[in-house]
C-alpha positions as CSV (number, residue, x, y, z in Angstrom):
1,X,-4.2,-2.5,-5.4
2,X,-4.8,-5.9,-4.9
3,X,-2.6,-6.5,-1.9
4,X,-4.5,-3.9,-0.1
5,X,-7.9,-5.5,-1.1
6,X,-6.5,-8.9,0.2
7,X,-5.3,-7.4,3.6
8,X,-8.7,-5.3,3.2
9,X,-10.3,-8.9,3.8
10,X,-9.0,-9.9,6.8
11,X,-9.2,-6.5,8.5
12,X,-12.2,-5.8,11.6
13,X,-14.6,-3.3,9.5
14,X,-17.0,-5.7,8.5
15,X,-18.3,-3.0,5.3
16,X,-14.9,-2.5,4.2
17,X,-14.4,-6.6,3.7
18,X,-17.6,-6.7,1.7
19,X,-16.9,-3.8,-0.2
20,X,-13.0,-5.6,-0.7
21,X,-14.7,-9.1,-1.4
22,X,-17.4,-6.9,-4.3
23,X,-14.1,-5.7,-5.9
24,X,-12.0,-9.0,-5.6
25,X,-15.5,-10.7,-7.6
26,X,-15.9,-7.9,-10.2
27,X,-12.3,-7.9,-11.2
28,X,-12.2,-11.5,-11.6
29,X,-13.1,-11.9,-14.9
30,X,-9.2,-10.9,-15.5
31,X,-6.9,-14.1,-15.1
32,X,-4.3,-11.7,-14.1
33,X,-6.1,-10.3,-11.3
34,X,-7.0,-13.8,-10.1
35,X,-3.5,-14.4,-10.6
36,X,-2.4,-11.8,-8.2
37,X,-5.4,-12.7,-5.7
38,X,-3.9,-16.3,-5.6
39,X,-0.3,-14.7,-5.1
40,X,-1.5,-12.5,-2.3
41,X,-3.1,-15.1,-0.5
42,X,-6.6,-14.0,-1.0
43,X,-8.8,-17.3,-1.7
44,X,-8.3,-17.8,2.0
45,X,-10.2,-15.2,3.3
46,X,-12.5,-14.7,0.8
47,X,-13.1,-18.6,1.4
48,X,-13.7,-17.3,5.1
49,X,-16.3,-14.6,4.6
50,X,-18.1,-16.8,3.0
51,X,-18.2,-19.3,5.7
52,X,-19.8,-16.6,8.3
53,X,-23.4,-17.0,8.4
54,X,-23.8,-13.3,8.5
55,X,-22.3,-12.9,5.4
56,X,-24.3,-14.8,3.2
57,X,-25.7,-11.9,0.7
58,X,-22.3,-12.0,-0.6
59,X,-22.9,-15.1,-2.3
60,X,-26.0,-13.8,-4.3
């Protein structure tokens, strides 16, 4: 599941990413899920959405 969230990040549908990104953040109070997030290369985009000025209800 995670793998598909990661590749979910970096994918064009803009809601999807969020909605990846919401599920990344509430499964994250599990070290193995950050684990595998870190293993999948996911800080990367995640790091990215964040940077996008039109993205920046995902921080709150």
């Amino acid at each position: 599941m995670i793998p598909d969230l990661v590749k979910s990040l970096t994918g064009a549908n803009a809601e999807l990413q969020k909605h990846c990104a919401s599920a990344v953040f509430k499964c994250a109070v599990d070290k193995e899920i950050r684990d595998l997030v870190r293993k999948h290369s996911g800080l990367r985009p995640l790091h990215d959405l964040l940077q996008q000025n039109d993205n920046k209800a995902l921080l709150a």
